[in-house]
N, C-alpha and C positions, 0 to 999 in steps of 0.2 A: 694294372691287375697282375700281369704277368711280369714284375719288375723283377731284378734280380740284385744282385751284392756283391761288390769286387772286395776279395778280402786282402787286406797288407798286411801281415805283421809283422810287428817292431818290438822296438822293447824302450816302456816310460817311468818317469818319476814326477815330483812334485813343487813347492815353491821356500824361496828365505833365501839370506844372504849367503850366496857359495863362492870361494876361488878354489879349485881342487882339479885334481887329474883328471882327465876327459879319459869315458872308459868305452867308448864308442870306437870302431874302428870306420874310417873314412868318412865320420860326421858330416863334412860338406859336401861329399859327392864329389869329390874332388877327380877322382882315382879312376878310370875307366877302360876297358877293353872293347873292342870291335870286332865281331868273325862273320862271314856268309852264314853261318850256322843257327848263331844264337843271339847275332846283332848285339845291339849296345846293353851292355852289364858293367854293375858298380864294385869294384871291388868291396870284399866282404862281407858283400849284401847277395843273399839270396834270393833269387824273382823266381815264383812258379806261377804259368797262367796271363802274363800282362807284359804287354810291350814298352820298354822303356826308351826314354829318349834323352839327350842332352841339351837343354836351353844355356845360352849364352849369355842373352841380353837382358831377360826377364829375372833378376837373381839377386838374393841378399847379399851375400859376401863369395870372396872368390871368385874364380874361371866361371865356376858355371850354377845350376841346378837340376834336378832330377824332374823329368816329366814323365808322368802315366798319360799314353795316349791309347791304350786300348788295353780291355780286361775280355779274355776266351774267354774264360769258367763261370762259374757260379761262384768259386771262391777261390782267387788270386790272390800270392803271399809274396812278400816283397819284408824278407828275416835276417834278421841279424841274431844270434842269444848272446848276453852277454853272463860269461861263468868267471867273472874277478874274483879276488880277494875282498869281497864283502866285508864291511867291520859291524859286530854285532852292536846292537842298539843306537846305531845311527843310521839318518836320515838322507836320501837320496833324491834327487831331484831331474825331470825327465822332460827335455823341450823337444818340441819342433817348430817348423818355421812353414804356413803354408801357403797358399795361393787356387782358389779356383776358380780354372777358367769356363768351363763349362757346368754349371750346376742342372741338377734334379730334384727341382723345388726345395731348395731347402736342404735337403738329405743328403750330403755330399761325402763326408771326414768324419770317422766315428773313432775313437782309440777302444783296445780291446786289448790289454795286459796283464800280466797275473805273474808270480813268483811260482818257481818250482825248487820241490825238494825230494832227493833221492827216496825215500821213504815214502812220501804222501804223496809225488806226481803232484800237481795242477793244486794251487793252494787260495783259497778265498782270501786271503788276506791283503785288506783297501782294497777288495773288489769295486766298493762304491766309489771311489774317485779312480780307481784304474780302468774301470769299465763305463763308458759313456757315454750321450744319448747323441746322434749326429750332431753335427755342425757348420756351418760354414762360414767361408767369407770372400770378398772377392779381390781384396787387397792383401796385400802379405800381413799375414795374423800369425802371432803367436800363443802355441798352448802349453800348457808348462802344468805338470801336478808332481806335489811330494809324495810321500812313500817310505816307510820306515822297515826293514829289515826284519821278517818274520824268522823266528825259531826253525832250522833244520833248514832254509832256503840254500841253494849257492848257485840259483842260473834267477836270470831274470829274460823278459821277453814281454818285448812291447807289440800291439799289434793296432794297423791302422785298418778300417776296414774305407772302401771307397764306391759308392753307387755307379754300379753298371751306366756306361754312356758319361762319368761325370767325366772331364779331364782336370789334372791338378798335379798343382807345381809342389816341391818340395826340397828346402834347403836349410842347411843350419843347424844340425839333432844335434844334441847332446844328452849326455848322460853321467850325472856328477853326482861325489858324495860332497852335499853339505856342511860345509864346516862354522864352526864356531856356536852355532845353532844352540839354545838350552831349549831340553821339551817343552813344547807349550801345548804339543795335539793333546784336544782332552777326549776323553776317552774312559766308557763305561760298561764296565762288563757284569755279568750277570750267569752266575753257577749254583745250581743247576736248573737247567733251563725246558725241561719237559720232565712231569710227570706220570706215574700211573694210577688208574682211578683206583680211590678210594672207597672203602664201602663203612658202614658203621647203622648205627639203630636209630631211630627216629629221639632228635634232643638229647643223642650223644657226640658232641663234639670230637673230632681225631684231626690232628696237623701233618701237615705234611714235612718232608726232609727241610731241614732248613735252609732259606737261599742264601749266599753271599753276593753281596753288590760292592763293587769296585770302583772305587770315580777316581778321577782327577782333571787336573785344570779345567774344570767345570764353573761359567758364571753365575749360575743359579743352581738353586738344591735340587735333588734327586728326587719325584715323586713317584710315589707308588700306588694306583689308581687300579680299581676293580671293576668291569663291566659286563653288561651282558642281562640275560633278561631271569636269571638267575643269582645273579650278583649278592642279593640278600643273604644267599647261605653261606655267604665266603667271607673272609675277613684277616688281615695284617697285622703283624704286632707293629709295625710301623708307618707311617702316610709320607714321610716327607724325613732327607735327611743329607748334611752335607760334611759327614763323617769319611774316611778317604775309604773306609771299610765298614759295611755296618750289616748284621745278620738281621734277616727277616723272618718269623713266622708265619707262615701262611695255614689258615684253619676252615676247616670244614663243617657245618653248624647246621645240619639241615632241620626245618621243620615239619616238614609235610614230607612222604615219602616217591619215592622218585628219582629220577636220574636227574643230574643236574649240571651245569658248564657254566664257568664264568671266566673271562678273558682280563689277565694280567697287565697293564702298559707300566713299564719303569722306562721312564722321561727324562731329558732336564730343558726346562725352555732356551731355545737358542742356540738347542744340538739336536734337533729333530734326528736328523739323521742316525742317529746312536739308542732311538727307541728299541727297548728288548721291548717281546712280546711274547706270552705264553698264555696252553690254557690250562685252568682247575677241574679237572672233572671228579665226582664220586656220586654214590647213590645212596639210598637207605632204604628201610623195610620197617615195618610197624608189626615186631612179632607178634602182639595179643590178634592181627589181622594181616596174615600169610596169603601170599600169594598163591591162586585154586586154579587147576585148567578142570574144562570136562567137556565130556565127548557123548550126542545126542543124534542119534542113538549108540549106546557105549559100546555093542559089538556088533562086530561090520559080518552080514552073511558071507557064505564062501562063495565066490566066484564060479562060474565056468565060460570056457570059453574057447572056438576053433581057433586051431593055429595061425596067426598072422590077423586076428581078427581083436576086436576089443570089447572088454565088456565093463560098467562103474557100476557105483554106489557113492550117493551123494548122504552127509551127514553135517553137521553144525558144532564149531567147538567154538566154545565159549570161555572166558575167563572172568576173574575178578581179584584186585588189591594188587594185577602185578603192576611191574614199574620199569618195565622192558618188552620190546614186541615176544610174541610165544613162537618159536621157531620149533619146526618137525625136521627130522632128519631118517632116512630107511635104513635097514639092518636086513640084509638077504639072507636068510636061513637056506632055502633051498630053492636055488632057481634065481632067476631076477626080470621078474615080468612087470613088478607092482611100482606106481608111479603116483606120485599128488599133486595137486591142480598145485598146490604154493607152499612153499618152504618158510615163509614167513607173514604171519598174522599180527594183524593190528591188537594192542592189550586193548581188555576189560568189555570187548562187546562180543558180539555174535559172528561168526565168520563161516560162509559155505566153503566146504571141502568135497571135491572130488576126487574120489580113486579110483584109479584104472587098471584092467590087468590086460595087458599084452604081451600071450606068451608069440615065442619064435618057436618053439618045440613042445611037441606032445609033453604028459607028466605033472607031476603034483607043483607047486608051488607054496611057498611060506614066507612072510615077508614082515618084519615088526615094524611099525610109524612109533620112533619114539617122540612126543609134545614136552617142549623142556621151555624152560621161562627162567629169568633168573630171578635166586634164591626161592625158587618154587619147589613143589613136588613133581620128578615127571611119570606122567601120562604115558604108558603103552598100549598102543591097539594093534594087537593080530590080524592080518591080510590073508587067508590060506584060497586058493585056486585053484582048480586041474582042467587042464589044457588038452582036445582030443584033435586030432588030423584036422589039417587043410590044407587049400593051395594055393592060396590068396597070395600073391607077391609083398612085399615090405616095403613101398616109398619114403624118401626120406620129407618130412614136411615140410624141411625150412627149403627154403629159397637160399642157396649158395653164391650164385654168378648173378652180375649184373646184368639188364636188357638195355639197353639205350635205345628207344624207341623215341624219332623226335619228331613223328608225326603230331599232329593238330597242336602246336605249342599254346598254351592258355596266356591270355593278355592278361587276365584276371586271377585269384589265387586268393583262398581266405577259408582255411580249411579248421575245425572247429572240434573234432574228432565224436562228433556225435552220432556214429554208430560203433563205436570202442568198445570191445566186451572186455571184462576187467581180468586183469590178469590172464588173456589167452593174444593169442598170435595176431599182430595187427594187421587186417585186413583192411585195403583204400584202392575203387578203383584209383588206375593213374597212379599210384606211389611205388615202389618196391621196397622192401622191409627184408636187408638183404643179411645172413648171416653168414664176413669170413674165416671168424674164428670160432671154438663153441659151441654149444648145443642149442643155446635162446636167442630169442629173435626181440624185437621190440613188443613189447604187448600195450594193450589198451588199459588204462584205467579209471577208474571213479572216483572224486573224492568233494566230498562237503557237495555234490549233487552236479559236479561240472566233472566233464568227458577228457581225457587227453593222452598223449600216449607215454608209455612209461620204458624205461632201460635200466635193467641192473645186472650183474655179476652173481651176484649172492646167494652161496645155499650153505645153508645151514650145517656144522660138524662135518662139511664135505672138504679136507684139506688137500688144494691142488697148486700147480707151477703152472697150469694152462691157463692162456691169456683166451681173453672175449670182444670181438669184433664184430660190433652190430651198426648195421646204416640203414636209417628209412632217406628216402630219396625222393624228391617232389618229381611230378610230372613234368613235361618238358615246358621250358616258360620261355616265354616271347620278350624279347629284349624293347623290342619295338612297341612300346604301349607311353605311355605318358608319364603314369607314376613309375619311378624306378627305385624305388623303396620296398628292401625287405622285413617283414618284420614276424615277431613270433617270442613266445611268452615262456621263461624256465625258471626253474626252479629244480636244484639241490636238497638233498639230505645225506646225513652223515657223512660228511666232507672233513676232512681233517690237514692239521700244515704238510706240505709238501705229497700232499694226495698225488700217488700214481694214477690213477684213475680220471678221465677225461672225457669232456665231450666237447668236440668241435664242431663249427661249421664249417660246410667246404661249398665254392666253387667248382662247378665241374660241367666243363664243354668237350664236345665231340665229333671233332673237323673230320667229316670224312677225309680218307688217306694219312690220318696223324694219329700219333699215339693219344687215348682218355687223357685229358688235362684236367688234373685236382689241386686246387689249393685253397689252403688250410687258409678261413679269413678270421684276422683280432675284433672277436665281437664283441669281448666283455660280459661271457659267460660263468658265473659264478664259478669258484672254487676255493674257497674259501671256509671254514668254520663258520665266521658271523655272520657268511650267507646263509647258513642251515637254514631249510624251512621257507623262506622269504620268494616270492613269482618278484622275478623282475620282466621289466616290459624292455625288448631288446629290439633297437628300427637302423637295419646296414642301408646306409644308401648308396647305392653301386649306379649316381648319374655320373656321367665321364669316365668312366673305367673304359676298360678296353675288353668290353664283354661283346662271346659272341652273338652272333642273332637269336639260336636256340641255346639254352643252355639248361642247366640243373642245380638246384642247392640241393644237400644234402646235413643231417647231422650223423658223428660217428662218436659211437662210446666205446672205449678201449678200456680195459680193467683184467683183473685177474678173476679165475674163476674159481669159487669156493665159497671159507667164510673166513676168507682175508676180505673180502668185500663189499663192505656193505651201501658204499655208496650208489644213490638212486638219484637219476634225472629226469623229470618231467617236462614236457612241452607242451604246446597247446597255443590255439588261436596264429596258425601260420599264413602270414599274406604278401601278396606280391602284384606292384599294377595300383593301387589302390591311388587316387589323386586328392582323398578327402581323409586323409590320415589324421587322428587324434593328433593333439598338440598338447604340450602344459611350460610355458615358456614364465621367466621370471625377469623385473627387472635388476635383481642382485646376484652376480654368479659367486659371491663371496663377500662375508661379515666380519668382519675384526670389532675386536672393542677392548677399551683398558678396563679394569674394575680393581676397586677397593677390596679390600680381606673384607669378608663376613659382608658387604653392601649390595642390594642390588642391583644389576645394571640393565637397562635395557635397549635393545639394538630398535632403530629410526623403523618406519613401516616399508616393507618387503611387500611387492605389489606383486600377483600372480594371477595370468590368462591361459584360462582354457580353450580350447581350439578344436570341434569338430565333438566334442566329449558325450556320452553316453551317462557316466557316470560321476558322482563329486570328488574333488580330486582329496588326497586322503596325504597328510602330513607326520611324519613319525622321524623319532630323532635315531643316529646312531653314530658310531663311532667308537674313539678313543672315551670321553668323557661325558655319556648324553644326562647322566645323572645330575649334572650339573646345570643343565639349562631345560630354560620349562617353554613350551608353544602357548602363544596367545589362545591356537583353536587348534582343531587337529582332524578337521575337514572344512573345506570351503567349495562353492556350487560350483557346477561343470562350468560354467562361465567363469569361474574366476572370485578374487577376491585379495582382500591384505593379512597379512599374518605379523607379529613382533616374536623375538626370542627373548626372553631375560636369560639372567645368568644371575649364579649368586653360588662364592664359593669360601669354604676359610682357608684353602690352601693355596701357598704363593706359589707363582710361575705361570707355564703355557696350557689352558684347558683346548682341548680340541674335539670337534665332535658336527656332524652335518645334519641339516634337512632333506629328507629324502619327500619330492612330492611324484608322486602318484595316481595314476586314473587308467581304467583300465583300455587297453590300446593303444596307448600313450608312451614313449618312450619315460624311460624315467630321469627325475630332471632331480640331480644332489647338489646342493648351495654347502659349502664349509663352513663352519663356524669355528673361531678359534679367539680368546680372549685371554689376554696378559694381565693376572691377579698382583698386582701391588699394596705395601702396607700402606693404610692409610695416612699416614705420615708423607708417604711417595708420591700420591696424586691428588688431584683438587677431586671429590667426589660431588662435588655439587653442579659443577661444569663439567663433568668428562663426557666427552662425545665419542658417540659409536660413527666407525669408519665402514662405510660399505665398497667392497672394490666387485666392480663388475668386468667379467672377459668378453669380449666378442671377438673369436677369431684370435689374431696376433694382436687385437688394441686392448688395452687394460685402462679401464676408467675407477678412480678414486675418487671418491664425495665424502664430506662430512661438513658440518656447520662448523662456521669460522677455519676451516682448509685454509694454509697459507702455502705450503708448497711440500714435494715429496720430494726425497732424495732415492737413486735407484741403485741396487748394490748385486754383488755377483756374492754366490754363499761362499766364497773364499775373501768374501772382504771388499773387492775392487769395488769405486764407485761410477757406474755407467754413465749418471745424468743427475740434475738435478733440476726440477721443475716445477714453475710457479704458479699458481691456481688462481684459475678466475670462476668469480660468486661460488666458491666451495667447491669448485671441480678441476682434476687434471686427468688430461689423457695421452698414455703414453702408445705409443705406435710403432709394426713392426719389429716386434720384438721375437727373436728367434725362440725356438723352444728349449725350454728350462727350468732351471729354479730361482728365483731373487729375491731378494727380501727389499722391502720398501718400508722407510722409515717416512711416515706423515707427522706434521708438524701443523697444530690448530690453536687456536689462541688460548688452549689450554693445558700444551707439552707437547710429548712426541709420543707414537706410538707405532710400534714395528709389527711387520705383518709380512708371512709368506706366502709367496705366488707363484703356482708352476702353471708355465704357457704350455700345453700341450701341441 
């Protein structure tokens, strides 16, 4: 739980035929000093944080190699930069040589490199192959990636990072420009790549900027695929194309009025990696039917009320035809006492309002609630007050400071928020509901007739730079119970790419005589766009960790305060302890299949159990391409059942798109689907067989009828293995985590398929 990360860094490149100058200074570790001071150091290499050593006998080439046998820090650097004479538009290539000897499950050697440029500092370019997911090995391996010289770069810098506790040998770097090389990286780019929403009249179509798409040395065309659950409004002057340059329109067509999004993927199969992604947004409005707010009763009496004391008036605003929430924002004439239950209202129904006036000082008061919607008319309603003597003191309500109380820790935990009053201050024995930054705390909400609690940032026409830090915090939990499964149910709205705005969960114990220990745990907490809207069911299991006996989860939403922010997170249904936890488990964790242009294909029966289940588990598709594949059913009983997918497309290349199964308590369980369209000309359509690949862990099983054997490949090409199938099945084993592709071979072609082991 409490691991931590030795960072090295270096400076890398990539792969191809090179003889060229080594631009490394003391590549083999050759070179060394020794002092009482600072002990053994490498010349030209920098170490902060990690003690180095000299192995003799354990070593690729040369006197010796370089051993990490201890990392201080949290993050330990062991640098070189290298600032050559770079030559523009070629290609550079970045080895090392490792060994280790103590591993950390798995997690040992990660590279972490990047190019810099006097102008831009720190530069993304081949972030994806410069930045990389650990590795190891425990014999001398070599890693080796290319890298092609970004515009305005002239330092480079490679970085290893290394798992606290691991030990590892390292000999052999180099760092070389490639010679003789002609480009072959293919490579797709896509300008411009976000835009701003659209507005237009109901069955008046408006386009947006035109895109330019870039390809080259690409083996399959460029397609250009629209998704999303609005997708109908949207449309491309072109689907598919293998031009080195080709402009695309993109249009906006709405029917019905409304706000609307659809998500862009420009593809090419067999370069996953080079997917652009963007989204479509705009709205419309049906002027002969304008957007109405109104306010019951439309004027609010005037207030009175003692100093430090409070007094309301509750009323109902209603709307209709709009196509956006109706957000209120205040205007203080004179004074500022006047305050509303909610800055923003659900469109087109009924919604209670409360106003409150709390003066601090004697005197009159005036306070305007402007109600604004968009392309509506706005709504003014007058607030007026007058405030006489008191002496009542002012407490502040929220809760600022945490309690760590770890009396009576609960074995048990399944909290459901059903005393949640909507939109006010969340109240739970046992919880704290704590606020560090900000004025809001976590409140309760309602929605579709279930309880839960709610966190956002957002007020309406209020423009600020103050951030918002809010944490409800579970009661203290017993480590010591059976079930050691956390679990708890969220859901997103208005999330957008690279959303500042977040909610975590933490870890957090409290050793008497130590400082509070929080850490941040990878729950797989939505953040996303094509999460909008969508409860996912989320289950941490924390058995074997290094938790202590009492401890706390918490979640924390951080965001800006205003109306920069409109993203909202909802939770609900939180449990801990639990030994009879929903299940929904599958026998396929993954589907491939070849298919014909315009034919349909359908994937072999997909077997699915339910486990402990309450409710029918519920089947819906999503992804990159869901419009393409249709479900057999799209609910099956809490026990379980089989489902098929078909597919049926006219456009050639890689469709990609998953099943997401569902029930509620149940973690949620996504199957891939991904299918390789060929002309009919290309494949036998009468025999093509659907390949199902299932993960368990590090073993990866592949079936299909008539399977004769899979070959197993690294996505730079190298071939791992190859292996031969008995009665339609092979299973490959211990396989580190990554990405490969596996080409299967059945008595009726080949057909390639990607797999990342997590």
């Amino acid at each position: 739980m409490k691991k931590l990360l030795l960072l090295l860094p270096l400076w890398l490149l990539a792969t191809s035929t090179f003889a060229a100058d080594e631009m490394l200074s003391n590549p083999g570790f050759e070179d060394t000093s020794t002092s009482p001071f600072f002990g053994t150091t490498f010349d030209d290499w920098s170490a902060t944080g990690i003690t180095l050593d000299i192995e003799t006998t354990d070593k690729v080439e040369g006197e010796q190699a370089l051993k990490v046998t201890k990392a201080s820090r949290n993050e330990s650097y062991l640098s070189q930069e290298i600032a050559g004479n770079f030559e523009s538009g070629a290609t550079y290539r970045l080895r090392i040589k490792y060994k280790v000897l103590t591993s950390q499950s798995g997690s040992d050697v990660k590279l972490n490199c990047y190019w810099e440029s006097p102008r831009d500092g720190k530069l993304d370019h081949d972030s994806d192959k410069l930045i990389t997911d650990f590795f190891t090995a425990s014999d001398w391996t070599e890693k080796a990636v290319e890298t092609t010289l970004p515009e305005g770069a002239t330092r480079f810098y490679f970085n290893v990072m290394v798992a606290k506790n691991a030990s590892v040998l390292f000999d052999d770097f180099s760092f070389q420009k490639v010679e003789g090389a002609t480009p072959t990286e293919p490579t797709l780019n896509v300008s411009p790549n976000s835009f701003t929403e659209l507005s237009t009249r109901l069955n008046q179509p408006i386009d947006y900027p035109t895109v330019t798409i870039q390809q080259a040395n690409l083996s399959q065309p460029v397609t250009i695929s629209i998704t999303g659950k609005d997708s109908q409004y949207f449309s491309a002057s072109v689907q598919s194309t293998t031009e080195p340059t080709q402009e695309v329109i993109f249009t906006y067509n709405p029917t019905v009025i409304g706000r609307h999004t659809a998500t862009v993927s420009i593809e090419s199969a067999g370069n996953y990696e080079l997917t652009q992604t963007f989204q479509l947004k705009g709205y419309c409005i049906d002027p002969n039917n304008p957007p109405t707010i109104s306010l019951e009763p439309a004027t609010i009496p005037a207030f009175t009320a003692k100093v430090n004391e409070r007094s309301t008036a509750k009323a109902t605003l209603s709307s209709q035809n709009c196509i956006d929430y109706v957000r209120a924002s205040i205007e203080h004439i004179e004074g500022a006492a006047f305050s509303i239950s909610s800055t923003l209202f659900v469109k087109n129904i009924s919604n209670p309002i409360t106003f409150t006036f709390a003066p601090n000082q004697a005197g009159n008061y005036h306070s305007k609630i402007h109600f604004t919607t968009l392309e509506g008319k706005e709504l003014v309603v007058d607030l007026k007050g007058t405030a006489t003597a008191g002496d009542t003191p002012v407490e502040d309500p929220l809760t600022r400071d945490f309690n760590w109380n770890m009396s009576n820790p609960r074995e048990q935990l399944f909290e459901t928020f059903d005393s949640a009053v909507k939109n006010e201050n969340l109240q739970l024995e046992g919880w704290q509901n704590v606020v560090r930054k900000g004025e809001r705390p976590w409140w309760g909400y309602e929605l579709d007739g279930e309880k839960m609690a709610k966190a956002s940032g957002y007020v309406y026409q209020e423009q600020s730079n103050d951030s918002v830090e809010m944490w409800i915090v579970t009661p203290p939990l017993s480590y010591n119970t059976a079930g050691k499964t956390f679990t708890f149910r969220v859901m997103g709205e208005n999330m957008f790419e690279n959303c500042p705005t977040k909610l975590e969960l933490y870890y957090i114990d409290t050793i008497p005589g130590s400082p509070i220990f929080f850490q941040s745990l990878e729950a797989g907490i939505p953040a996303t766009p094509d999460q909008n809207g969508e409860w996912n069911e989320i289950h941490v299991n924390l058995e074997g960790q290094n938790i202590n006996d009492v401890f706390f989860m918490a979640f924390k939403y951080t965001g800006l305060w205003g109306n920069e922010n409109a993203v909202t997170y909802y939770i609900d249904d939180i449990g801990w302890g639990r030994t009879d936890l929903p299940e929904v488990s599958s026998d396929s964790t993954h589907v491939s299949m070849v298919a014909a242009q315009s034919k349909d294909q359908v994937s072999g029966k997909i077997t699915v159990t339910g486990k402990n289940l309450t409710e029918p588990i519920k089947l819906s598709l999503g992804g990159a391409n869901p419009s393409k594949f249709k479900l057999s059913t799209t609910s099956l009983p809490a026990a379980g059942g089989s489902f098929t997918v078909s597919f049926n497309s006219t456009n050639l290349g890689v469709h990609e798109a998953y099943v997401k199964l569902a029930s509620r308590g149940a973690a949620d369980k996504y199957i891939p689907l991904s299918v390789l369209v060929k002309s009919q000309s290309g494949i036998n359509t009468a025999n093509s067989q659907a390949v199902s690949i299932a993960q368990q862990g590090t073993v990866v099983s592949i079936m299909a009828d008539g399977l004769q054997q899979v070959s197993l490949y690294t996505t730079s090409g190298i071939q791992m293995g190859q292996y031969a199938a008995e009665n339609g099945l092979v299973q490959i084993s211990h396989l580190a985590r990554g990405i490969y592709i596996l080409q299967a071979t059945t008595a009726t072609g080949n057909s390639t398929h990607k797999v990342i082991v997590r």
